[in-house]
KEBA-630798 format. One line per 5 residues: number of its first residue (from 1); their letters; for each residue x, y, z negated of C-alpha. Coordinates in nm, 4 decimals. Layout:
// residues N
NUM) A) X Y Z  ...
//
This chain:
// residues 551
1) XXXXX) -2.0477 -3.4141 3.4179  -1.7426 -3.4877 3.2079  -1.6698 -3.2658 2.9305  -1.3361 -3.0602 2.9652  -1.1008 -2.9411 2.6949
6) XXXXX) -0.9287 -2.6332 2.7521  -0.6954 -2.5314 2.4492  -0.5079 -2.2122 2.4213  -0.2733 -2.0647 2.1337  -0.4633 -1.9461 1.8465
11) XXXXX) -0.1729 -1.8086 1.6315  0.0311 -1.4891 1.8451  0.2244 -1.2148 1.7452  0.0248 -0.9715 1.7163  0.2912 -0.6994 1.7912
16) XXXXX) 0.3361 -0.8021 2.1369  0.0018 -0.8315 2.2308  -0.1251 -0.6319 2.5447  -0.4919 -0.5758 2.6751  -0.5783 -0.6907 2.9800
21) XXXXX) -1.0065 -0.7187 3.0802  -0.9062 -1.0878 3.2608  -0.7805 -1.1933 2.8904  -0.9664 -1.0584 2.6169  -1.0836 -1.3449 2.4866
26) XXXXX) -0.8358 -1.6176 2.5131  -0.6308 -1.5908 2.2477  -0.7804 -1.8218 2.0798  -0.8298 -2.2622 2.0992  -1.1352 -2.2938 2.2955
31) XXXXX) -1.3410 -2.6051 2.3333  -1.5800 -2.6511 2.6662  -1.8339 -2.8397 2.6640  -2.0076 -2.8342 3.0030  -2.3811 -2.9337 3.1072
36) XXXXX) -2.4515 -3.2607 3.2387  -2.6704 -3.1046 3.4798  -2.5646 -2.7570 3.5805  -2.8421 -2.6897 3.8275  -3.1368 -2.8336 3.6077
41) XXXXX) -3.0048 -2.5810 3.3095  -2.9965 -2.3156 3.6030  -3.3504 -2.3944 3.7412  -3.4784 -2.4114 3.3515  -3.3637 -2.1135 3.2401
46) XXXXX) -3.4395 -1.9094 3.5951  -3.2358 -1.8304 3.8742  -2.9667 -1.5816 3.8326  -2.8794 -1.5306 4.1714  -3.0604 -1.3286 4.3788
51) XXXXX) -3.1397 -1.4003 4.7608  -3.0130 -1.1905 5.0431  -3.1831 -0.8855 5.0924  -3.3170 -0.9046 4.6855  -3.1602 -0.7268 4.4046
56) XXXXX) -2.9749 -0.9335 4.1586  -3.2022 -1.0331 3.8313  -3.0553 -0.8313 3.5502  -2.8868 -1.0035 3.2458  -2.9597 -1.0246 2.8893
61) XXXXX) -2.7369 -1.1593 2.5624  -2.8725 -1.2455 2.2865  -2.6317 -1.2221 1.9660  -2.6500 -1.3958 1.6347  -2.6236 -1.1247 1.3533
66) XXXXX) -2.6168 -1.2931 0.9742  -2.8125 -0.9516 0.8009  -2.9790 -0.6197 0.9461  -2.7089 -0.2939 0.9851  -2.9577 -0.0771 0.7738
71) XXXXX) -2.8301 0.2271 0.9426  -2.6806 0.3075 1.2824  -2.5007 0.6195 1.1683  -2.1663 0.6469 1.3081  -1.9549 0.7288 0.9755
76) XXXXX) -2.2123 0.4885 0.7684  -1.9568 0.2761 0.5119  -1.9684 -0.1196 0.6691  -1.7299 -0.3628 0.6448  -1.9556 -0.5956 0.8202
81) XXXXX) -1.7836 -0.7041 1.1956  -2.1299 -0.7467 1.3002  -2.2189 -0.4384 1.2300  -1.8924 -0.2278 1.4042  -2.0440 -0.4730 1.6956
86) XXXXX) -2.2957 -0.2847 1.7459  -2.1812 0.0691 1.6228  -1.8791 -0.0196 1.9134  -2.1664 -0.0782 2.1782  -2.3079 0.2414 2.0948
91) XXXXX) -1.9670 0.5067 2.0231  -1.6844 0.5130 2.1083  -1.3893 0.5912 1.9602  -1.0448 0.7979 2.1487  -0.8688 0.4782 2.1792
96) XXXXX) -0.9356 0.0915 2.2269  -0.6721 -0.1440 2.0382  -0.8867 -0.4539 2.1853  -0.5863 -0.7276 2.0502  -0.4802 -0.7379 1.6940
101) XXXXX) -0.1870 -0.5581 1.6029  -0.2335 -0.4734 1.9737  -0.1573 -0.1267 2.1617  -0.3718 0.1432 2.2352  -0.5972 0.1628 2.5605
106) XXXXX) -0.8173 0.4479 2.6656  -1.1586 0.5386 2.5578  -1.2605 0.8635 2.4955  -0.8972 0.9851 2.4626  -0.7626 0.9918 2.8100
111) XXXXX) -0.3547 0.9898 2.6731  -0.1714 1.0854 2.3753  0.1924 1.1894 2.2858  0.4211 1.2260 2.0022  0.5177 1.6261 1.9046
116) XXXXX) 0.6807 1.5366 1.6388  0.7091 1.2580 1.3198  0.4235 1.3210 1.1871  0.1907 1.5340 1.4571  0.0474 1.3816 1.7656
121) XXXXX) -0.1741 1.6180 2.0823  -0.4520 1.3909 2.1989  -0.6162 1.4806 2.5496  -0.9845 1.3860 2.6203  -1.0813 1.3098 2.9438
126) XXXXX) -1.2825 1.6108 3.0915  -1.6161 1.4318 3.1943  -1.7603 1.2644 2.8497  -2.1332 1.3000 2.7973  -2.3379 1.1520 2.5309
131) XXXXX) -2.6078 0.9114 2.6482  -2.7876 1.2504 2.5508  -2.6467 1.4068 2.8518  -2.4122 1.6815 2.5802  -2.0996 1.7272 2.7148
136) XXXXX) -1.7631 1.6416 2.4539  -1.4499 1.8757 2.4276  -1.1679 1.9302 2.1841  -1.5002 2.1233 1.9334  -1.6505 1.8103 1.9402
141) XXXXX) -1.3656 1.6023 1.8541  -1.2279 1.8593 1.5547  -1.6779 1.8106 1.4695  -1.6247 1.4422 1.4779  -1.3227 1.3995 1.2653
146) XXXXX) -1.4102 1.6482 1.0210  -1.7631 1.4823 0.9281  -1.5770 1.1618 0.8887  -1.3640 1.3118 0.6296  -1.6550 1.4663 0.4666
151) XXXXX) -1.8453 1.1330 0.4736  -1.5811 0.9750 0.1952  -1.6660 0.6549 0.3675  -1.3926 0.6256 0.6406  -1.0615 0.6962 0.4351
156) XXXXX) -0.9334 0.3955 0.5638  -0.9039 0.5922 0.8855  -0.8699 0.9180 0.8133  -0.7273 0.9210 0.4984  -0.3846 1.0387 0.6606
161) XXXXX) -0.5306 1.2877 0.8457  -0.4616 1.6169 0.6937  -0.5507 1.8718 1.0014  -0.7000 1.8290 1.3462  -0.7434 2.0991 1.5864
166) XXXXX) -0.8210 2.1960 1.9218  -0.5127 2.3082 2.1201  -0.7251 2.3615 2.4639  -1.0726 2.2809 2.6214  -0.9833 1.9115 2.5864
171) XXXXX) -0.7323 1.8359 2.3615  -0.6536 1.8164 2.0002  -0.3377 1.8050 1.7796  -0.3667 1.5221 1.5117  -0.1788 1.6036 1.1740
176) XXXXX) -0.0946 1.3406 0.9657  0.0270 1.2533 0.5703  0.3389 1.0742 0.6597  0.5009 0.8984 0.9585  0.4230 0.5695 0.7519
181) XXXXX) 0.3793 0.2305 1.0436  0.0486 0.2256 1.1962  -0.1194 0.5292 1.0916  -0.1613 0.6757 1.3901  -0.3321 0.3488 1.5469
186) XXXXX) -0.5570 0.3313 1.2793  -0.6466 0.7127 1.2760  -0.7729 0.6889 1.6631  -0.9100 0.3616 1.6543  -1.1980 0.3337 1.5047
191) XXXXX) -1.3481 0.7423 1.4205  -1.6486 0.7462 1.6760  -1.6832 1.0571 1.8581  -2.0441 1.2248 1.8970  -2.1406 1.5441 1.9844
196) XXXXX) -2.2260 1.8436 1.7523  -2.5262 1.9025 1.9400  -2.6711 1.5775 1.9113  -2.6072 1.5617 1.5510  -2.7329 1.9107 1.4769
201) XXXXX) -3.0538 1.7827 1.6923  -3.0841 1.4276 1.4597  -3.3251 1.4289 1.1657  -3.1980 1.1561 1.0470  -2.8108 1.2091 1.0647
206) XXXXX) -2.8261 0.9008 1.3578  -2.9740 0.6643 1.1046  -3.2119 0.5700 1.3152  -3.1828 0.7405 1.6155  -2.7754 0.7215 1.7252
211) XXXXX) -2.6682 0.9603 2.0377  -2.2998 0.8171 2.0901  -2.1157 0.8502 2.4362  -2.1110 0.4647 2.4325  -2.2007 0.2419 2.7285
216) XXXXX) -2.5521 0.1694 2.5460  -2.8356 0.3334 2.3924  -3.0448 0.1777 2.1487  -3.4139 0.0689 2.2450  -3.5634 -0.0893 1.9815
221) XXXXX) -3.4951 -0.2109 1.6285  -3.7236 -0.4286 1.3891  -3.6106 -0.3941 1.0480  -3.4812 -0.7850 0.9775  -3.5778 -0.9153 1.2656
226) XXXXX) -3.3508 -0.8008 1.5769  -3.2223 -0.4647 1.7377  -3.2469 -0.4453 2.1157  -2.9701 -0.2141 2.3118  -2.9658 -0.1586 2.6885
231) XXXXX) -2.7560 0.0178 2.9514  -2.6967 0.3682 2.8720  -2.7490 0.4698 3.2559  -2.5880 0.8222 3.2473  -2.2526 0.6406 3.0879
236) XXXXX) -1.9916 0.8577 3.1537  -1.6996 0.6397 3.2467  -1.6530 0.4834 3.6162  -1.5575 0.0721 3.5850  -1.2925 0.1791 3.8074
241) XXXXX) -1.0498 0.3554 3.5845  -1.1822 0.1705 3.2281  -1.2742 -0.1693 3.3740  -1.6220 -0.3347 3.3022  -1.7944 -0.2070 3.0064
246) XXXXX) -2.2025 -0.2747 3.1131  -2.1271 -0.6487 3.2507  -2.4960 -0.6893 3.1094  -2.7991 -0.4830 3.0951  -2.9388 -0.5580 2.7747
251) XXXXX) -2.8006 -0.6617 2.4419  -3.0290 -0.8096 2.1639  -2.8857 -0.8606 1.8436  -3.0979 -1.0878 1.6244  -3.0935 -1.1618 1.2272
256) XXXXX) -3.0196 -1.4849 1.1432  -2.9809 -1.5212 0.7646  -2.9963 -1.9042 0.7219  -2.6676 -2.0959 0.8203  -2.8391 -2.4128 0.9463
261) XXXXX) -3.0608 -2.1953 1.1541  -2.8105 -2.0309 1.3780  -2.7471 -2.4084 1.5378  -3.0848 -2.4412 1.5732  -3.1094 -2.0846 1.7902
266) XXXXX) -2.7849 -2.2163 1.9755  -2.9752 -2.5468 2.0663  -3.3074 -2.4465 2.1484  -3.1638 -2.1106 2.3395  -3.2684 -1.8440 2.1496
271) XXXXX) -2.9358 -1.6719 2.1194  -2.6121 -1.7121 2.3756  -2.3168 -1.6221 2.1332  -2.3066 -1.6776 1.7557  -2.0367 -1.5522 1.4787
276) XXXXX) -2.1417 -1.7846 1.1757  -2.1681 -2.1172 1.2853  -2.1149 -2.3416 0.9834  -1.7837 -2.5557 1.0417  -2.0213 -2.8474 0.9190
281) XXXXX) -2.2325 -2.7976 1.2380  -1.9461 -2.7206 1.4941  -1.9199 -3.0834 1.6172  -2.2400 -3.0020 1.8103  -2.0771 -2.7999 2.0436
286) XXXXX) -1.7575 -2.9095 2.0776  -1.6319 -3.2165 2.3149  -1.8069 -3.5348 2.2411  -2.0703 -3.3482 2.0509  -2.4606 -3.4160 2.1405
291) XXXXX) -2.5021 -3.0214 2.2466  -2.3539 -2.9335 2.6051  -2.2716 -2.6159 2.8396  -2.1265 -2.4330 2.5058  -1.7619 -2.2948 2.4334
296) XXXXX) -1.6452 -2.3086 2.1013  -1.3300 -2.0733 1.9851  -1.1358 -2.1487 1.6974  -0.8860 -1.9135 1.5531  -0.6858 -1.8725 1.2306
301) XXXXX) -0.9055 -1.5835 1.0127  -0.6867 -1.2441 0.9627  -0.8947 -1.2053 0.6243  -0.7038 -1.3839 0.2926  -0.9115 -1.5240 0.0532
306) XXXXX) -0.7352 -1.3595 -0.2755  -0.8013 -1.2928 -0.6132  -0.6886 -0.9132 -0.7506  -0.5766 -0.9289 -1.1206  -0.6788 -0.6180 -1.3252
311) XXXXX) -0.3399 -0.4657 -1.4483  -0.4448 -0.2280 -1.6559  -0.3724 -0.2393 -1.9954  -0.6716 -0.3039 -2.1154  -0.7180 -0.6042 -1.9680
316) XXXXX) -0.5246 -0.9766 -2.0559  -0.4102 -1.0090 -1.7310  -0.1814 -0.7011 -1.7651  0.0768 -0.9382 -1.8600  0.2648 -1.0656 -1.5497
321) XXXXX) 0.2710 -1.4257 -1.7418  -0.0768 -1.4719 -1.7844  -0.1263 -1.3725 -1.4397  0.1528 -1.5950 -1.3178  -0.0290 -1.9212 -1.5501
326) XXXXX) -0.3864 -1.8485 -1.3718  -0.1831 -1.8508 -1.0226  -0.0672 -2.2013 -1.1006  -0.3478 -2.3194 -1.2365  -0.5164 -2.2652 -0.9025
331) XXXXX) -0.5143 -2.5335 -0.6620  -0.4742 -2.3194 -0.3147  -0.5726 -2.6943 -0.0868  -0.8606 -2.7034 -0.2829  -0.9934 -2.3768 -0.1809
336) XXXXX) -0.9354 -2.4390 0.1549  -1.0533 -2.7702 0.1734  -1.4073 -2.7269 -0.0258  -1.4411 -2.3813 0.1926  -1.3284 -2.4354 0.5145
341) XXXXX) -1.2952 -2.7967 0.5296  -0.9318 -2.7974 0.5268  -0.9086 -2.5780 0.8211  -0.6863 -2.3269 0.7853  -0.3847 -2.2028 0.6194
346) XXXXX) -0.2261 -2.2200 0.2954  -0.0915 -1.9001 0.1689  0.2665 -1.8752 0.0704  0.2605 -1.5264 -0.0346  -0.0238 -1.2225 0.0094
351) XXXXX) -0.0208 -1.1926 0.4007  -0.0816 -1.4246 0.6885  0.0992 -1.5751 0.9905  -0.1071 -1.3379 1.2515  0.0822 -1.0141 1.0873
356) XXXXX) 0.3688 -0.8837 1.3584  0.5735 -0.8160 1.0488  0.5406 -1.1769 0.8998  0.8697 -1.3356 0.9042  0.9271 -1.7055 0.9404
361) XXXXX) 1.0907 -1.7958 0.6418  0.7854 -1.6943 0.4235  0.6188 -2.0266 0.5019  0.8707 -2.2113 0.3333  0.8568 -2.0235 0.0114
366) XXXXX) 0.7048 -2.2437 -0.2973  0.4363 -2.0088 -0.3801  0.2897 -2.0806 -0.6904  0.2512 -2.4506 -0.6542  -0.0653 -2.6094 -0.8392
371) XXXXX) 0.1251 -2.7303 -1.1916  -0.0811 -2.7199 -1.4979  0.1550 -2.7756 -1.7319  0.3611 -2.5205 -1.6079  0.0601 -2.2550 -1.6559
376) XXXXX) -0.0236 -2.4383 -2.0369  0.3547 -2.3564 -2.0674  0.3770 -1.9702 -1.9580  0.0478 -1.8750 -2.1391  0.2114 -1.9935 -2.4485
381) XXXXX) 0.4916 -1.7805 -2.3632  0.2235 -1.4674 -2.3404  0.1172 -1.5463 -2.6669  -0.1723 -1.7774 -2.6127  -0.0917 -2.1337 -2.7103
386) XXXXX) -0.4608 -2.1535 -2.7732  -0.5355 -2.0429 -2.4016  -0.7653 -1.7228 -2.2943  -1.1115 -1.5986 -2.1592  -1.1142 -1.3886 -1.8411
391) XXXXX) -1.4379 -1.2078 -1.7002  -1.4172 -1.2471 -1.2850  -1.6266 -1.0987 -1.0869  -1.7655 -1.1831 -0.7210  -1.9638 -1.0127 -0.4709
396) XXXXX) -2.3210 -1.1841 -0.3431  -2.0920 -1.3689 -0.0708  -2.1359 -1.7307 -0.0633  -1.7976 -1.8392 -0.0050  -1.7073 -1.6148 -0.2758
401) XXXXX) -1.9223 -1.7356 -0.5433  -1.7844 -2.1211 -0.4507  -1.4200 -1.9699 -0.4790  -1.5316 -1.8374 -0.8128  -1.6729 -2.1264 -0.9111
406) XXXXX) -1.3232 -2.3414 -0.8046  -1.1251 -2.1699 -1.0216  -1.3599 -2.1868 -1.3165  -1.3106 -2.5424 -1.3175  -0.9570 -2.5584 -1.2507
411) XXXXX) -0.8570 -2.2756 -1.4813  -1.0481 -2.4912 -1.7662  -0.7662 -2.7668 -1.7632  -0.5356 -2.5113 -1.8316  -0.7349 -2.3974 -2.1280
416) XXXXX) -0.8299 -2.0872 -1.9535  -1.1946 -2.0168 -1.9887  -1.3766 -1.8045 -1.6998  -1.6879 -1.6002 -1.7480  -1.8255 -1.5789 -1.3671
421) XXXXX) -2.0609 -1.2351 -1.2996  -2.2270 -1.1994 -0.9422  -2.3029 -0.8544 -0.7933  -2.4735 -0.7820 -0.5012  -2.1783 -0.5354 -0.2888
426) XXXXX) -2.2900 -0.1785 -0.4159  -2.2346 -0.2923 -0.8017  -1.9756 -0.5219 -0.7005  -1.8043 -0.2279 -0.5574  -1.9227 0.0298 -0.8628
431) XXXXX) -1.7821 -0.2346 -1.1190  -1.4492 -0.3430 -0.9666  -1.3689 0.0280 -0.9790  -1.3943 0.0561 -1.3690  -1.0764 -0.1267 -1.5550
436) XXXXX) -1.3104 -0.2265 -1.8601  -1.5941 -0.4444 -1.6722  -1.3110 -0.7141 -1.5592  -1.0298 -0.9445 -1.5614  -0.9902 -1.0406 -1.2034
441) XXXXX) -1.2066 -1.0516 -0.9049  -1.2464 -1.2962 -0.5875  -1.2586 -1.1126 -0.2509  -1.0835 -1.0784 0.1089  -0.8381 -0.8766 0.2792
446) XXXXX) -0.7159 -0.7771 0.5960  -0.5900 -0.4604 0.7859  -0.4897 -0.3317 1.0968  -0.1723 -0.5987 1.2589  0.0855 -0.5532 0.9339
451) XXXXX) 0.1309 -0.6984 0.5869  0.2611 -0.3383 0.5051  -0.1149 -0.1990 0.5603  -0.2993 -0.4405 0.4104  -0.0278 -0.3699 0.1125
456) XXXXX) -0.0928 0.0102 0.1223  -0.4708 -0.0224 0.1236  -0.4903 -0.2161 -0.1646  -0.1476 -0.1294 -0.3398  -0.0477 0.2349 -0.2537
461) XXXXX) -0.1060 0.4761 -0.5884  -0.1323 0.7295 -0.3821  -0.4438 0.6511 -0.2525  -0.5917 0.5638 -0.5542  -0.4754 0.8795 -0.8223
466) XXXXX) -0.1477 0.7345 -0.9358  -0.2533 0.3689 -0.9573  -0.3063 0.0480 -0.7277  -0.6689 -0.0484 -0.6305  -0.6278 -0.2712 -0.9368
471) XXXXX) -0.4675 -0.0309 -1.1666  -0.1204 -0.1156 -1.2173  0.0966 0.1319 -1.2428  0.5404 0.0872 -1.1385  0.7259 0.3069 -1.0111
476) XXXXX) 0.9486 0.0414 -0.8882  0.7076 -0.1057 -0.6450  0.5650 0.2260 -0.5928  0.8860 0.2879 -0.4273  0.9559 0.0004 -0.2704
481) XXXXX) 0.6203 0.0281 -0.0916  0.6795 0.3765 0.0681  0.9946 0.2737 0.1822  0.8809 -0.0298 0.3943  0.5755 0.2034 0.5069
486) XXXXX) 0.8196 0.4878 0.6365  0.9009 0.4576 0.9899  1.2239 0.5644 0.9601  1.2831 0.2614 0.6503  1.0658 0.0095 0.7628
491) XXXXX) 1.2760 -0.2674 0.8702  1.2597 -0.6696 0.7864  1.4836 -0.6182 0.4663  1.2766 -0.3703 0.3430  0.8958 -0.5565 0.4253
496) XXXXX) 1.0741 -0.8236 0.2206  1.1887 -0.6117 -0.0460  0.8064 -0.5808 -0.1603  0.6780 -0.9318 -0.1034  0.9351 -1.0479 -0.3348
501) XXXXX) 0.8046 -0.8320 -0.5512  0.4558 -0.9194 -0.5229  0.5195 -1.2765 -0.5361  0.6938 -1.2802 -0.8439  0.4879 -0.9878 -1.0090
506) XXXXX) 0.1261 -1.1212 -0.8694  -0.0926 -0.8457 -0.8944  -0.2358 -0.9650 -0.6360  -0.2899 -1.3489 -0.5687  -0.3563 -1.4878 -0.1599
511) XXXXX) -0.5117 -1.8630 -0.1413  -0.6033 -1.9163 0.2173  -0.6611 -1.7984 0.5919  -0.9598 -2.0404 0.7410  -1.0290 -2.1135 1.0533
516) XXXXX) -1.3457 -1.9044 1.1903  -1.5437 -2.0288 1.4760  -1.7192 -1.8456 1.7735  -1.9991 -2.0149 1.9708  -2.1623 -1.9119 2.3256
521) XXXXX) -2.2737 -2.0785 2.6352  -2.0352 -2.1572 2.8754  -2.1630 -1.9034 3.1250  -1.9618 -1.6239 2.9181  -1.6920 -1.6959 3.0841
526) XXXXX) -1.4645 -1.4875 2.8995  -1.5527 -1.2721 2.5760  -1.4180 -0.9878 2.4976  -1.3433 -1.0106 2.1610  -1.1637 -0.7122 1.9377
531) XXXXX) -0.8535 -0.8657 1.6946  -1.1191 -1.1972 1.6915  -1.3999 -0.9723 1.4722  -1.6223 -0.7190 1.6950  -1.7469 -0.8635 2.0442
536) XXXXX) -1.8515 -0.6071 2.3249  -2.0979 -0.7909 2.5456  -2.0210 -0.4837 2.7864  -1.6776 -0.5577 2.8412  -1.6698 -0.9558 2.8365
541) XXXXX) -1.6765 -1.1406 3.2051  -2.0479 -1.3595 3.2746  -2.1124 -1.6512 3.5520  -2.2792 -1.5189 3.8709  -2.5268 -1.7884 3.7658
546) XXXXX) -2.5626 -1.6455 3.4276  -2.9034 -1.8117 3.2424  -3.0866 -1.5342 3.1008  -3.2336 -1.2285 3.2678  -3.4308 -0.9152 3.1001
551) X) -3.7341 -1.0167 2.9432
//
């Protein structure tokens, strides 16, 4: 059978964006690759389809995961997408936002409205059970969100939440810090909601044993291996006012730490949909390639790959000019070529074309251009004709320790020598937090639809005792941030206002946005895929003739 190409827009604005079941997944450019022989692959892998008179064979998906979750608690720390897929399969939080930068649909939370700037009443819907059959009202919500807070691991969603109580049987009134853009998204989002009961009843704290009100339970896990979940079959919530959320009966995740061997599993059919494809390996599966009947989606990464420059006083790169000399030094095309193959997009200042309050002319702004001479020149100015030595750290990513290893060897013709330190992500983490262990340090960034948030979570002082994430301290920008973060400020002047500042201050310095790649069969007709990061198997639309039933 000739191979079709279906391409759709991979770049949206993500303000506009609305969730509808029959369009999760296509916001991104999808290549189709389609068996030469569709009923040989269905009589191979077993048919699907039952006869009259027989019940349907049940499906399975099998999921590539690139490291074990270690713990299925539901306010665990994990920054992992992989993981939130399957903490997502198993809780749930009050609201869905299933597009990036997206609105709100209903989960747990049946509606919500605005009292006043800053306080919001949530209503539950009435007839949520845990997959341990414990019933959830407003108690168990207050329960939920207060053991987040306690946790100290979700501040990036509650961190703005300064009281939340119960106003009735099933609903709550959420307090917040400030009326700041897209706190109140992020504070419902993402905080799963359990029972009290079931977490009175755990001896483990859900470790190991999660109760969520999800629309699967967990059946079996093998420590670096795989982690098998399947229909939770007292789910509380009828298809008919949520849409779809069990389209398959079982859901095994398994660990595949090796890139090279997650084409293999795609080829010989051990899993069906796959995160971490390497670029390298995606001509397989695309048109043309040698591997048929699977869909490959491409879309533009909401992560930046960025470099943070300590600012505190103790460090060299406290001075805005040696900062501003490493950020020309860099070669940006070479990161994203030696990376991501080219694939991607060059940053022109720290955010990325997928933010709904990215404005057009910041593509044309000359950002740093690579000029060596230019950085020789302004680290003289500094007051280092003879150039400098920087310590830069990088977490045990691969990617990472590449980037790291880039800008060593650029940074050298500049006379700036770099002293490269690995960590695996709990030092990483310890030392990055402590102004006298580094100069600078490679990592990512992202947040929820708007350059102002990922700016607050890594810039605000007053999230971080008085200073930014990488210690500087000004009051000017201090300012300047809280204005474009109040609602009642935030406007396109005042967004601008602050990139301006951080272009020509650099604190903080963006590369690139690559390309990232999802791979599945062709019989997932349509994934649903959260802002292009967590996939629910539950809620994503299969072939009658799916290929692979319960084993």
């Amino acid at each position: 059978m000739k191979s079709k190409v279906k391409r759709a827009l991979s770049l949206f604005l993500a303000a506009s964006m609305v969730f509808s079941m029959s369009a999760c997944g296509g916001t991104s450019s999808e290549t189709k690759a389609e068996s030469k022989d569709t009923a040989a692959t269905t009589a191979a892998a077993g048919e699907t389809t039952a006869p009259s008179g027989e019940v349907a064979a049940t499906k399975q998906i099998n999921i590539e995961i690139n490291g074990d979750p270690n713990t299925l608690a539901p306010y665990a720390s994990s920054n992992n997408p992989r993981n939130r897929t399957i903490i997502y399969t198993i809780y749930e939080p009050l609201f869905h936002r299933l597009k990036f930068g997206g609105e709100l649909t209903p989960c747990v939370g049946k509606s919500w409205k605005q009292i006043d700037a800053t306080t919001y009443e949530v209503e539950i819907y009435d007839y949520v059970k845990d997959s341990a059959g414990n019933p959830i009202t407003a108690d168990d919500v207050v329960f939920s969100y207060q053991t987040a807070i306690d946790s100290g691991t979700q501040t990036g969603y509650v961190g703005s939440v300064t009281e939340i109580k119960k106003t009735g049987d099933y609903t709550v009134q959420l307090s917040l810090a400030s009326e700041q853009v897209g706190v109140f998204s992020d504070s419902v989002n993402f905080v799963p909601i359990i029972s009290k009961a079931a977490w009175d009843a755990s001896p483990d704290e859900m470790i190991a044993n999660p109760v969520g009100t999800g629309p699967y339970v967990l059946d079996s896990w093998t420590a670096g291996s795989s982690l098998t979940l399947v229909k939770n079959e007292n789910y509380w919530q009828d298809s008919a006012v949520s849409g779809e959320r069990q389209a398959v009966d079982k859901v095994v995740f398994k660990e595949i730490t090796e890139a090279a061997q997650i084409t293999v599993a795609l080829e010989t059919g051990d899993v069906d949909f796959a995160y971490d494809v390497q670029s390298s390996d995606l001509f397989h599966f695309k048109e043309g390639g040698d591997d048929e009947g699977f869909t490959t989606y491409q879309f533009l990464n909401i992560l930046m790959q960025c470099i943070f420059f300590n600012c505190d006083e103790s460090s060299v790169c406290a001075d805005p000019k040696v900062r501003q000399a490493i950020c020309y030094a860099i070669d940006n095309q070479a990161i994203l070529s030696n990376i991501f193959n080219g694939e991607g997009e060059l940053s022109t200042t720290f955010s990325n074309s997928l933010y709904a309050d990215y404005q057009d002319s910041w593509k044309n702004l000359d950002y740093y251009s690579y000029n060596v001479e230019k950085a020789k020149e302004l680290l003289t100015e500094a007051g280092h004709p003879d150039g400098i030595t920087i310590r830069l750290l990088t977490n045990s990513s691969a990617d990472h320790k590449r980037i790291a290893e880039i800008i060593q060897a650029l940074l050298a013709e500049a006379n700036i020598k770099v002293d490269i330190t690995n960590y695996e992500a709990a030092l990483f983490n310890t030392y990055v937090s402590d102004p006298k262990e580094f100069d600078a340090y490679v990592t990512q960034k992202a947040a929820g639809g708007l350059s102002v948030l990922v700016w607050k979570l890594s810039m605000d002082a007053r999230m971080f005792n008085g200073v930014t994430k990488n210690f500087l301290k000004n009051d000017e920008f201090q300012k300047l941030l809280e204005t474009a973060l109040d609602a009642a400020t935030n406007s396109p002047e005042t967004v601008d206002a602050v990139r301006a500042w951080l272009d020509e201050n650099v604190p903080i310095y963006a590369f690139c946005s690559g390309y990232k790649y999802y791979v599945h069969t062709d019989d997932l007709l349509t994934p649903c895929v959260s802002g292009e990061t967590v996939f629910y198997p539950g809620m994503s639309e299969f072939a009658d003739t799916w290929h692979r039933t319960v084993e």
